[in-house]
C-alpha positions as CSV (number, residue, x, y, z in Angstrom):
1,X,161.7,123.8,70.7
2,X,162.0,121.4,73.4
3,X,161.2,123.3,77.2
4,X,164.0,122.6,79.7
5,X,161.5,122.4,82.0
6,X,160.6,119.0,80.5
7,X,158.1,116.7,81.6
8,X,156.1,116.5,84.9
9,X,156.9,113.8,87.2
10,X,154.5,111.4,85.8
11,X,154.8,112.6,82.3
12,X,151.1,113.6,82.0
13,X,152.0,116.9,80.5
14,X,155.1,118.6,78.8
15,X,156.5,122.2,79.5
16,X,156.0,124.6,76.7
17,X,158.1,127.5,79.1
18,X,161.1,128.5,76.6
19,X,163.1,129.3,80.0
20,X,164.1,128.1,83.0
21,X,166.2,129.4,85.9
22,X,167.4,127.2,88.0
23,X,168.0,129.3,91.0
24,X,171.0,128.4,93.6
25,X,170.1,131.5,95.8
26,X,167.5,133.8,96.6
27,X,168.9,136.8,95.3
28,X,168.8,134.8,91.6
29,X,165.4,134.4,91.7
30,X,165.0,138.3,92.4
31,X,167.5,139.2,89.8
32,X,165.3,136.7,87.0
33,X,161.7,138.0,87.9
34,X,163.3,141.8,87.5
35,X,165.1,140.7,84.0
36,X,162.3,138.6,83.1
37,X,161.3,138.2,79.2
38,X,157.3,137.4,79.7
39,X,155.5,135.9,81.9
40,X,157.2,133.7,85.3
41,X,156.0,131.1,87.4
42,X,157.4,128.9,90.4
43,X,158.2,125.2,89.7
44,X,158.3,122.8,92.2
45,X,159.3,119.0,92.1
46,X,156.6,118.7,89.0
47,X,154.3,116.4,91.0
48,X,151.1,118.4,89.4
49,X,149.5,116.8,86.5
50,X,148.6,119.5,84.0
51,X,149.5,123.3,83.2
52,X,149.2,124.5,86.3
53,X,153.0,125.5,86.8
54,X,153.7,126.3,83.6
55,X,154.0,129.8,81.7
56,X,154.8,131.1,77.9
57,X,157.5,133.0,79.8
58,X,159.8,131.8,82.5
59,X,159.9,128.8,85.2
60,X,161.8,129.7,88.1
61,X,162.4,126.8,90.6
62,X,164.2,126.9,94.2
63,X,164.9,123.4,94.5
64,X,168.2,124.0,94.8
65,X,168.0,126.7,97.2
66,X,169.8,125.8,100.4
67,X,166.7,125.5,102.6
68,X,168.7,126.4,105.5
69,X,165.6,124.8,107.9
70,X,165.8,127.0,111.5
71,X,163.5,125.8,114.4
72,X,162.2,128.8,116.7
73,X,161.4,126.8,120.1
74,X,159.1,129.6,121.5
75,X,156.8,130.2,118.2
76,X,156.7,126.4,117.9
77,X,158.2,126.9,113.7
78,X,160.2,125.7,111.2
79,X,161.3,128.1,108.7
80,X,162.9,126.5,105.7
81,X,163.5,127.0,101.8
82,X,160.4,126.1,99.9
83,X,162.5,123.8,97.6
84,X,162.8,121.0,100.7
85,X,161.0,118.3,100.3
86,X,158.9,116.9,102.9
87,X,160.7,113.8,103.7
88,X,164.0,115.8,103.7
89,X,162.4,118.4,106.2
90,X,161.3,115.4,108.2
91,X,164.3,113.7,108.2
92,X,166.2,116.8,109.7
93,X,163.1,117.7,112.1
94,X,163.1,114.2,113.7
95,X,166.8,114.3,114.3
96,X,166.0,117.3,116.6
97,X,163.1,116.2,118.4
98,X,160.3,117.7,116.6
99,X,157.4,116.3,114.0
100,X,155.1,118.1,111.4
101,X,151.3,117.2,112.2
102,X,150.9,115.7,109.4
103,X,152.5,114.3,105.3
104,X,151.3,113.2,102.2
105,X,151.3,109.8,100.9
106,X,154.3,110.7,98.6
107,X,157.2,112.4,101.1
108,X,158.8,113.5,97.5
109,X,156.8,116.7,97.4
110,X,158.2,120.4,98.0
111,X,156.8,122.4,101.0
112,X,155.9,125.0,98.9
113,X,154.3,123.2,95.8
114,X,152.4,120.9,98.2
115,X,150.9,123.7,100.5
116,X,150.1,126.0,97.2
117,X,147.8,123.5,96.1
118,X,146.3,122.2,99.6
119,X,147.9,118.9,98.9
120,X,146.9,116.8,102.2
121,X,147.4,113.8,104.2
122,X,144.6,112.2,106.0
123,X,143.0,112.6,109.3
124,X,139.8,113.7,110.5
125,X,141.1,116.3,113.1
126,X,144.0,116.7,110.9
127,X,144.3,120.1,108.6
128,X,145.8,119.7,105.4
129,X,149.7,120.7,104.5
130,X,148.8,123.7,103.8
131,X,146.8,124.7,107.8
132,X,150.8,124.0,108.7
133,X,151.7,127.2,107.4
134,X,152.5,130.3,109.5
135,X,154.0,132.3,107.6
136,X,155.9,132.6,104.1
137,X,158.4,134.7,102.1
138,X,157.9,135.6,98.7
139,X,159.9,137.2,95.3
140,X,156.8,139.7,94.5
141,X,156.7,141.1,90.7
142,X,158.7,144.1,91.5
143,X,161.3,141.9,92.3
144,X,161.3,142.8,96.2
145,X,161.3,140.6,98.9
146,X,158.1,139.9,100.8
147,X,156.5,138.4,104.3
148,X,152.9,137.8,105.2
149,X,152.4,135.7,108.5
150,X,149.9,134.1,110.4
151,X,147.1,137.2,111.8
152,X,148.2,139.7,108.7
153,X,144.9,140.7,106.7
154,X,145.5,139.3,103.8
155,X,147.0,135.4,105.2
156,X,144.2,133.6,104.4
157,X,144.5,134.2,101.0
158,X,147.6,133.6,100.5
159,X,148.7,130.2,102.1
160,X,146.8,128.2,99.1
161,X,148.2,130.5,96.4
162,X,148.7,128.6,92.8
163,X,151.6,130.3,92.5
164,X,149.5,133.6,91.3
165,X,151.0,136.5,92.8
166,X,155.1,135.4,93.4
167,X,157.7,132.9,93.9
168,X,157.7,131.6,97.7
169,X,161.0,131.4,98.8
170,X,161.0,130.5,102.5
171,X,157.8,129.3,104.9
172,X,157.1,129.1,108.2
173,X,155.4,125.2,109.6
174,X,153.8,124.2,112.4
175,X,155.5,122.1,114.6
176,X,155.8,119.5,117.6
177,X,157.2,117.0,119.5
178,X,158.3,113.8,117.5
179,X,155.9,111.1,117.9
180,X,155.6,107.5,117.0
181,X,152.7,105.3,114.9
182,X,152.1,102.2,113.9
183,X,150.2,101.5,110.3
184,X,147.6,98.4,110.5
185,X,145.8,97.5,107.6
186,X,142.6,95.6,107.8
187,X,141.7,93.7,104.6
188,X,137.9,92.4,103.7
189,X,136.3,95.1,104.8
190,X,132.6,95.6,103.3
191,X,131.6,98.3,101.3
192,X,128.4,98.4,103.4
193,X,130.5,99.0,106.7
194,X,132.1,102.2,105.2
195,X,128.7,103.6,104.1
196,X,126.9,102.6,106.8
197,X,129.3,104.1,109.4
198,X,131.6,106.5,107.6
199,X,133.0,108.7,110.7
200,X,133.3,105.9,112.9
201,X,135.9,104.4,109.7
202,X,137.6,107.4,109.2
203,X,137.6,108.6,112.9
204,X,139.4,105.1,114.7
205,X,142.7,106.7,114.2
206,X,145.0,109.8,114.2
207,X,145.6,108.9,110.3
208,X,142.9,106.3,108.4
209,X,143.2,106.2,104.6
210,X,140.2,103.6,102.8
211,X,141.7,101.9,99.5
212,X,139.3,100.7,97.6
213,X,137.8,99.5,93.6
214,X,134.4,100.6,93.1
215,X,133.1,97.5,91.8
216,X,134.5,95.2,94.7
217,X,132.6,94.4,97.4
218,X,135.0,95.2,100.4
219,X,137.7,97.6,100.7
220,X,141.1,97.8,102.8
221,X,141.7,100.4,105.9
222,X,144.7,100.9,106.9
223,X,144.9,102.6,110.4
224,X,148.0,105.0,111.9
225,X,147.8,104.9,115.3
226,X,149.3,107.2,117.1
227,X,151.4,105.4,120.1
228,X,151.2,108.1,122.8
229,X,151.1,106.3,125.9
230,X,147.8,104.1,126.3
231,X,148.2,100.7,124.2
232,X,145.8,101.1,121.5
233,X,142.5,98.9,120.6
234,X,144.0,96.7,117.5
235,X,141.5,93.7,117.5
236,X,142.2,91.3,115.0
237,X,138.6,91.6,113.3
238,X,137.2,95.1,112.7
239,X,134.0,96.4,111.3
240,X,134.2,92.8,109.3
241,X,137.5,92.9,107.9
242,X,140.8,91.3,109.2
243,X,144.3,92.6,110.6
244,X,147.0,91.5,108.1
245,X,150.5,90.9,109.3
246,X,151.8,91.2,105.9
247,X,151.8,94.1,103.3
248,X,149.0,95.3,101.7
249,X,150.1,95.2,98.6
250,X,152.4,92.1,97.1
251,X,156.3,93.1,95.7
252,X,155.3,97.0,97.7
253,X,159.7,97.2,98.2
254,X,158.3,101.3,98.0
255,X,155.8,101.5,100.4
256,X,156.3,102.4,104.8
257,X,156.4,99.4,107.1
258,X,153.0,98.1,108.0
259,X,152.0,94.8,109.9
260,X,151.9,97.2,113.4
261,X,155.8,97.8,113.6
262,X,155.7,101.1,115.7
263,X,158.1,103.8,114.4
264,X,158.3,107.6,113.9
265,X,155.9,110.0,112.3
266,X,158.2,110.2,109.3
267,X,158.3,106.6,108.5
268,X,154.6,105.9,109.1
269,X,152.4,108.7,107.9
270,X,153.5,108.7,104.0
271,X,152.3,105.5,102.5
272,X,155.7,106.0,100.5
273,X,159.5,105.9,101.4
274,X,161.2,108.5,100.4
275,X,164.4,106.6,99.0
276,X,162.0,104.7,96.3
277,X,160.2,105.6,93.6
278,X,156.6,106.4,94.8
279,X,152.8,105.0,93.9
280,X,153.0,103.5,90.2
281,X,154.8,106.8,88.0
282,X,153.3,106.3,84.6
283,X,149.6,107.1,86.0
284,X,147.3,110.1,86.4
285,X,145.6,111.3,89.2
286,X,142.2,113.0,89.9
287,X,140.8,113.8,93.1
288,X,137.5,115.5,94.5
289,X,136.8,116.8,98.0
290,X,132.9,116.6,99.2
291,X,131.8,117.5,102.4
292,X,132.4,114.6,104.7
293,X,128.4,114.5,105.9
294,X,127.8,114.0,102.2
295,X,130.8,111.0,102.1
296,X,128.2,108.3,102.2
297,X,125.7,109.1,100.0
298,X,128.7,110.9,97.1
299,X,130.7,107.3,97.1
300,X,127.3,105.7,96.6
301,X,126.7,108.3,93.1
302,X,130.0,107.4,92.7
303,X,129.8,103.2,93.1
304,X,126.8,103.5,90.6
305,X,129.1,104.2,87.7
306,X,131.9,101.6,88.6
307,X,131.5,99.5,85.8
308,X,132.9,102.4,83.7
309,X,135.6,103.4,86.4
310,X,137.4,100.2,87.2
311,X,138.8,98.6,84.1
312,X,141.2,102.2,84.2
313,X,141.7,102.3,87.6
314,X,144.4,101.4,89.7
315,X,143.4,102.3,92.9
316,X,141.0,104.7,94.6
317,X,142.0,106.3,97.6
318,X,139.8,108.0,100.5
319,X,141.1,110.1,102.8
320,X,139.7,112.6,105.0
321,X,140.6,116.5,106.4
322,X,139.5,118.8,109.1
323,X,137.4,122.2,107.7
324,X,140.3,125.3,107.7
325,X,139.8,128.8,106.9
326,X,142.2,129.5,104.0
327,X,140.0,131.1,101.0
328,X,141.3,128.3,98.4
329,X,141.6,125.5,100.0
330,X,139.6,121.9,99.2
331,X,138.4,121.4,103.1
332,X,137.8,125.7,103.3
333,X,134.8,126.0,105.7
334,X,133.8,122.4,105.7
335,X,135.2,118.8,107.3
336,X,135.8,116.9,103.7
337,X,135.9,113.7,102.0
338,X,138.4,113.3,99.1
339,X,137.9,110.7,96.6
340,X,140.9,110.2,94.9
341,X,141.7,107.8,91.8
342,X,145.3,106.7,90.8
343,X,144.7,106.1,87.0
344,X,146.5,103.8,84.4
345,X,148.1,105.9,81.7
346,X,145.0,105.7,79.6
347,X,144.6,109.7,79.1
348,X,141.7,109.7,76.4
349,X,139.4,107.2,78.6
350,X,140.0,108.8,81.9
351,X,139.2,112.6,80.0
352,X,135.9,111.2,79.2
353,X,135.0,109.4,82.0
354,X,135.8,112.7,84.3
355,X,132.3,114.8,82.6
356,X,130.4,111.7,84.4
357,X,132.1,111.6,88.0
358,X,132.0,115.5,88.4
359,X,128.1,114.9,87.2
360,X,127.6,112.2,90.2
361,X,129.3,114.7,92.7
362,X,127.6,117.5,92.0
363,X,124.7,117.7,94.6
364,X,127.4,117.7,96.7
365,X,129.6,120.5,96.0
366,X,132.5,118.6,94.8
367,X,135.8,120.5,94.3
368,X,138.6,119.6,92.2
369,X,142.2,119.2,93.6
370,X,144.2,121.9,91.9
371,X,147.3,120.1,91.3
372,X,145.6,116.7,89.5
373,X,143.4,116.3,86.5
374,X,139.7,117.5,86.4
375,X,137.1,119.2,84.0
376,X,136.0,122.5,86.0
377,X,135.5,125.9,84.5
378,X,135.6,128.9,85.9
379,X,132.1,129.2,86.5
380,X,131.6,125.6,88.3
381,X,134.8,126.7,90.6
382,X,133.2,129.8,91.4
383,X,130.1,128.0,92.2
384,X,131.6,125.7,94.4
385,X,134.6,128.4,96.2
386,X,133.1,131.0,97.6
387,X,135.9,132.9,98.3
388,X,137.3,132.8,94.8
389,X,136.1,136.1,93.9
390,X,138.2,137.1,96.7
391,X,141.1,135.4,96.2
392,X,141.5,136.5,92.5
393,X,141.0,140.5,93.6
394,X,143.7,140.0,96.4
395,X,146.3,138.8,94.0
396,X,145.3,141.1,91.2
397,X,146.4,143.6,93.9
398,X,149.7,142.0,94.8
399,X,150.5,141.4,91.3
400,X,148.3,144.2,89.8
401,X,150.4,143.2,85.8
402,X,149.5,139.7,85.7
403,X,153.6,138.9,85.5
404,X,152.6,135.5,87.8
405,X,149.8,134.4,86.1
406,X,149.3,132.0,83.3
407,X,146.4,130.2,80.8
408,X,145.6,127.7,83.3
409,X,144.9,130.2,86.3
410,X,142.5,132.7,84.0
411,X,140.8,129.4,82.2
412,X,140.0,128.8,86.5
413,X,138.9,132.0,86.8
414,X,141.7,132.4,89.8
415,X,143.3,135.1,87.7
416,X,141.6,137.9,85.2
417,X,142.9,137.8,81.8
418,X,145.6,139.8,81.0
C-alpha cells in the first residue's frame, strides 16, 4: 500500500503512514488525534530527509491551516499557523514594517518543521530559527489544546521538539523592524585564510555563509551586510579572494540577488527565492554542528578525508550560530560551527562515507542535524546532548502513552520505547 503521505521533498525517503489528515482547521486536527487509529505525528513541508516525521499510524499536517499571522506591537511577536512557510511569513511581515532576525537558505520551509529541528541560518550573533520562538500552541494527546511561552518551566524543552509530545498549531516569533542587506560574494579565497582566521571570516558580517569542496584549495564567502546606516567596508580584495559582480554560481535563475544590490531581509538572507525550486532537489543532505573554537582544527579532520568526500559532493556549506539555551538544540550551550554537505543522489556511497566523517568529528563533540542524514545512536546523542535525558522525561510526561512518538525518536533515544 502506497502512503498518501508520499515522498519527502527530495525523495530520500518514502512514507510508510497508512493515513493522512490533511487538516483545514484546528479543531480537525483535535478531532483526528482523539479518533486516532495508532500512532500520530505532525508533517510539515517534508524538507527532512529520513523517518523522522513519519509514524505506523497517522500524519497530520497544518499546511493548510489558515495561519491567520497577528503582530502584537508591545510583546514585539508574531503569532501565526505553524503550516506558513517562512518566505510567506516574510512576505506578509515586510509589508507591515517588521523583519524576523534571521531565515534559512531555503525560505520553503514551515515555521514549525524548521524550529522543531533547530534548522538555522547563519550568523555569529545570530540564534537559530528556533531562539525566534516565544511561545507555541499545541494539539496534546488528549486531544486538548495547549500553550507553553517564553519563562514557563518547561519552555526550554519544548521549542526544539521533534514533534514528540503534540502537533504545534500556532507559534509565537520574535520580531523587528524591517531592514535591508546586501549579499557579496568573494571568490578565490584560500583554504589557509579560513583556518587561519576563522571568527574574523565568519564574524565580517551580520550573515557570512563559506561554500566550499574539500579538496580545492580556496573557497567562496559570501557576506550579508546589513545596511543600517554607516556605508559598509566592501574592498574589492578580502582575506585573498576577490568581489565578484556576477553570480556565484553560473545559470543560478533560483538563487537571491548578489553582486551588492541592497534590498530587504527577505530577499537577501535565504540563498534561495521563494518562487523557484530551491538548491539542486534530487540530493541528500548531512550536516554537523561542532563548537566554533573547534571550527579550525574539525574542518582540518575533515579536509584530511576529501579525496573520499568530493567526487559525491555537490557543495559543502559552513555556516555559523550563536550558543542558545534550548535543551535539544545543535548550538545548546555552545557558539557552533555547522558543516553541512549537499550530496548527489548517490545514497549507498554517502551511507558509508558518513561512519568516517562522524569518526573525524568526534574529538569535537559533533552533533547531527535532526532533520538530515546521519549515523548516531542513542548512546553517541546522549553523549554529545546533555540535556537529552531531560528532554525525553519531559515529554514522556506530556505524552505519558507514547501516541507522538515513533521508531526514529526511540532508535535516538529522544523517546522510551513503547
Amino acid at each position: 500500500m502506497n502512503s498518501p503521505a508520499g515522498r519527502t521533498w527530495a525523495g530520500t525517503h518514502t512514507f510508510a503512514a497508512p493515513h493522512l489528515v490533511a487538516a483545514t482547521t484546528i479543531e480537525q486536527v483535535q478531532d483526528a488525534v482523539r479518533g486516532r487509529s495508532g500512532r500520530v505525528r505532525a508533517l510539515g513541508t517534508r524538507h527532512s530527509f529520513h523517518d523522522l516525521a513519519d509514524t505506523d499510524g497517522t500524519l497530520i499536517t497544518v499546511i493548510d491551516v489558515d495561519p491567520a499571522p497577528v503582530v502584537d506591537e508591545v510583546m514585539g511577536t508574531v503569532t501565526a499557523g505553524a503550516g506558513i512557510r517562512y518566505g510567506e511569513l516574510a512576505f506578509w511581515l515586510d509589508g507591515r514594517g517588521w523583519a524576523l532576525h534571521n531565515l534559512g537558505s531555503l525560505p520553503h520551509i514551515s515555521i514549525g518543521g524548521a524550529t522543531a529541528t533547530g534548522t538555522h541560518g547563519s550568523g555569529d550573533a545570530l540564534g537559530n530559527l528556533a531562539t525566534a520562538v516565544r511561545g507555541l500552541e499545541y494539539v496534546g494527546a488528549d486531544g486538548e489544546l495547549q500553550r507553553v511561552m517564553a519563562g514557563d518551566a518547561d519552555f526550554a524543552g519544548q521549542v526544539v521538539h521533534l514533534g514528540a509530545f503534540g502537533i504545534v498549531t500556532r507559534l509565537a516569533l520574535a520580531v523587528e523592524p524591517t531592514f535591508d542587506l546586501r549579499q557579496d560574494v568573494y571568490s578565490g579565497v584560500p583554504w589557509d585564510a579560513v583556518l587561519d582566521d576563522l571568527d574574523a571570516v565568519t564574524g565580517s558580517a551580520y550573515s557570512v555563509s563559506i561554500f566550499a569542496r574539500w579538496t580545492d584549495d580556496a573557497v567562496s564567502v559570501i557576506r550579508k551586510t546589513r545596511l543600517d546606516g554607516a556605508e559598509p567596508d566592501l574592498p574589492e580584495e578580502w582575506r585573498g579572494g576577490s568581489r565578484l559582480l556576477a553570480p556565484m554560481i553560473i545559470d543560478a535563475d533560483n538563487w537571491t540577488e548578489q553582486g551588492g544590490a541592497p534590498g530587504a531581509w527577505l530577499h537577501r538572507l535565504p540563498h534561495f527565492r521563494l518562487d523557484a525550486t530551491p538548491s539542486v532537489g534530487d540530493e541528500i543532505q548531512t550536516e554537523y554542528f561542532v563548537p566554533r573554537e573547534d571550527g579550525p582544527d574539525a574542518l582540518r579532520a575533515v579536509r584530511a578525508l576529501g579525496e573520499q568526500i568530493d567526487p559525491h559532493l555537490v557543495i559543502t556549506e559552513l555556516r555559523t550560530m550563536a550558543a542558545d539555551d534550548l535543551w535539544l538544540s545543535g548550538a545548546y550551550d555552545r557558539a557552533t560551527l555547522a558543516i553541512h554537505f549537499t550530496w548527489q543522489s548517490h545514497p549507498d556511497a554517502v551511507a558509508a562515507l558518513l561512519p568516517a566523517i562522524e569518526a573525524a568529528l568526534a574529538p569535537f563533540a559533533a552533533r547531527p542535524h535532526w532533520g538530515k542524514w546521519h549515523r548516531f545512536d542513542a548512546e553517541r546523542l546522549a553523549a554529545v546532548h546533555p540535556r537529552i535525558a531531560d528532554a525525553r522525561s519531559l515529554f514522556g510526561r506530556l505524552d505519558p502513552e507514547g501516541v507522538f512518538s515513533n521508531a526514529h525518536l526511540e532508535r535516538l533515544g529522544v523517546r522510551s520505547p513503547a
